[in-house]
N, C-alpha and C positions, 0 to 999 in steps of 0.2 A: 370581846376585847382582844384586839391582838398582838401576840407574842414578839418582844422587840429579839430580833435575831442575835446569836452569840457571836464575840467576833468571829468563830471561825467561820458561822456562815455565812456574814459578812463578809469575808475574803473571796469563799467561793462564790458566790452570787456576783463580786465586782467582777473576777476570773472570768464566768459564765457572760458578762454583760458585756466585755473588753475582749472574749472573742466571740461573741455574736456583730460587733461592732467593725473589729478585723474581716470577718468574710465580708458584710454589706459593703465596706472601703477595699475590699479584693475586686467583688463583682462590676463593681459599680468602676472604677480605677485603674482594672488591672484587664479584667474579663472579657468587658463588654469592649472598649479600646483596643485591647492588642491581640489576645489571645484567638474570641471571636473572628476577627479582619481573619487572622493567618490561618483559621481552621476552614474558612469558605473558601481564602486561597487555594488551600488544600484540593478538597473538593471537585473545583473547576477545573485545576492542572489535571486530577486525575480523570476528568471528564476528556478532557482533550487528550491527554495519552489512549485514552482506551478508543476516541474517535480515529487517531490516527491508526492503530493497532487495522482497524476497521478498513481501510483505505491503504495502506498498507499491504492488507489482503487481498483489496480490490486490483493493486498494482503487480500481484501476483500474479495475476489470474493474462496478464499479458501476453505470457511466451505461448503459452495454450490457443490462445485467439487467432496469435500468429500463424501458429501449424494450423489454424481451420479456414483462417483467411488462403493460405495458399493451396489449401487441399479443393478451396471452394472455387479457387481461382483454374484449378484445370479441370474443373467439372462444365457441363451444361449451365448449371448457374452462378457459374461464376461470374460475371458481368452485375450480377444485382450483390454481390460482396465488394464491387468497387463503385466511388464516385462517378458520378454518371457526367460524361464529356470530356475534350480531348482538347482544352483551352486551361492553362493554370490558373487563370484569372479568375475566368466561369468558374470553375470546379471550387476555387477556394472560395468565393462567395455564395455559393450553394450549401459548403460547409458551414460558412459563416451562419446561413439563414437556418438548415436544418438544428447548428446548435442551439440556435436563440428559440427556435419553436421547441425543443424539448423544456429549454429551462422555463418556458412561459409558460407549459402544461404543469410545473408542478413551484410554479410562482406562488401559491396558496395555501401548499401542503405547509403542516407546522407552525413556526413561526417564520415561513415567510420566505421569500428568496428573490433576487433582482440582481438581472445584469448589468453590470456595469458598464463592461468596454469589451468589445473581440475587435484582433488584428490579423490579419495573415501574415502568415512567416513563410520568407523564401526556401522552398527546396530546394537540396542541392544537385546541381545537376549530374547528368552520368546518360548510360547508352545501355542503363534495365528496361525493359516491359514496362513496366510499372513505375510510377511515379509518386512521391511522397508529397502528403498536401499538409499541411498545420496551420491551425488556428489557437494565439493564447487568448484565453477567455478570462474576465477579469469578473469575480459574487461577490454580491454581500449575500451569506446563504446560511442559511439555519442548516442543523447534521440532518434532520428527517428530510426534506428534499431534494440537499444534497447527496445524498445516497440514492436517490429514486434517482435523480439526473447522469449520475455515474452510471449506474442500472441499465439507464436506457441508452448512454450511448456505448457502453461495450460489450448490448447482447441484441439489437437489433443491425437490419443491414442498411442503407452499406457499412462493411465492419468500419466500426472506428478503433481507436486505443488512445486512451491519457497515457501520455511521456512522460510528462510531471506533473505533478500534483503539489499543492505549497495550502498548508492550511494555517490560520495565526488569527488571535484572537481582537476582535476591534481595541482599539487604544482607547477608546470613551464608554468600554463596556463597563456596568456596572459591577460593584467587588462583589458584590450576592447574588445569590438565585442562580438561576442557569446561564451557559456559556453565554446561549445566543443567538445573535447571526455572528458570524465568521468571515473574516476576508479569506477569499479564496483566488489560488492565482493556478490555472491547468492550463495544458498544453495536449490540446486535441489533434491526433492523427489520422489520416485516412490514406486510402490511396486509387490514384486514378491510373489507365491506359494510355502509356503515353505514345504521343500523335507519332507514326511513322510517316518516314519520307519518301514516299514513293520512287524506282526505280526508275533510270531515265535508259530509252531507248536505246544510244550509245553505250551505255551500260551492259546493258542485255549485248550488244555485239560484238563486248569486246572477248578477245579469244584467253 
């Protein structure tokens, strides 16, 4: 037979039932709505700060390249550290092609990487050796490929170097799980031999 409860345990018991009640209408109401959303928020911001952190570093690594581009530039092999021809046009759609052939080798790596768009950008002109080539390149790229494509173009030759770099997360990415692909916007450098103008005859006789 069992024991009808005293009121006081009665109270406690209604207590104990009124807040098991309260958490379920927390979780259920509070948790899984707003709390959840802003913790995966979290999360992902923190995914992308430590990508950039990443890239960042990679943009360090620039001034270094520099002094081995021009060290490489008064050596014997110097010539295989620059764009090969003495045409802007040629030279920048060489760049254009070599870039897209790197991003096509690691189009598979992770989740994925596809380009979008490359443009050539006018160099500014002047009366150096050396002439400045740019290509911006427009990803949708996941961080594992993009890293390899970074990789490969600022430690094979001809040297290249990213000027800029712009990384931002899709608008139609979903709010959980991982970043993703990334839109990605860089600004690839290179540099070629620029075409001298040979000396003319009269030139040579004048006193």
């Amino acid at each position: 037979m069992r024991r009808t409860l005293t009121p006081r345990e009665s109270r406690i018991a209604a207590l104990l039932v009124l807040a098991l009640t309260l958490c379920l209408v927390y979780w259920a109401g509070v948790h899984i709505w707003f709390i959840a959303p802003h913790q995966a928020i979290d999360e992902q911001m923190e995914t992308l700060r430590q990508t950039q952190l990443r890239y960042q570093a990679l943009l360090a690594q620039r001034e270094p390249l520099q002094e081995q581009l021009e060290a490489a530039q008064n050596s014997q092999a110097g010539n295989e550290s620059l764009l090969p021809g003495d045409d802007p046009s040629v030279v920048a759609a060489g760049l254009m092609q070599h870039t897209a052939e790197i991003i096509e080798k690691h189009r598979s790596d992770g989740a994925g990487c596809e380009l979008l768009n490359r443009t050539p950008i006018a160099g500014n002109p002047g009366d150096e050796p050396y002439a400045q080539v740019k290509v911006s390149v427009n990803l949708s790229c996941a961080i594992q490929p993009l890293e390899a494509i970074l990789y490969d173009l600022e430690t094979n030759r001809p040297f290249l170097f990213i000027e800029e770099l712009r990384v931002e997360r899709h608008e139609d990415a979903p709010s959980s799980g991982g970043a993703g692909r990334l839109e990605v916007q860089m600004l690839v450098t290179g540099y070629m031999q620029r075409r001298t103008n040979p000396v003319s005859t009269e030139e040579l006789e004048q006193p």
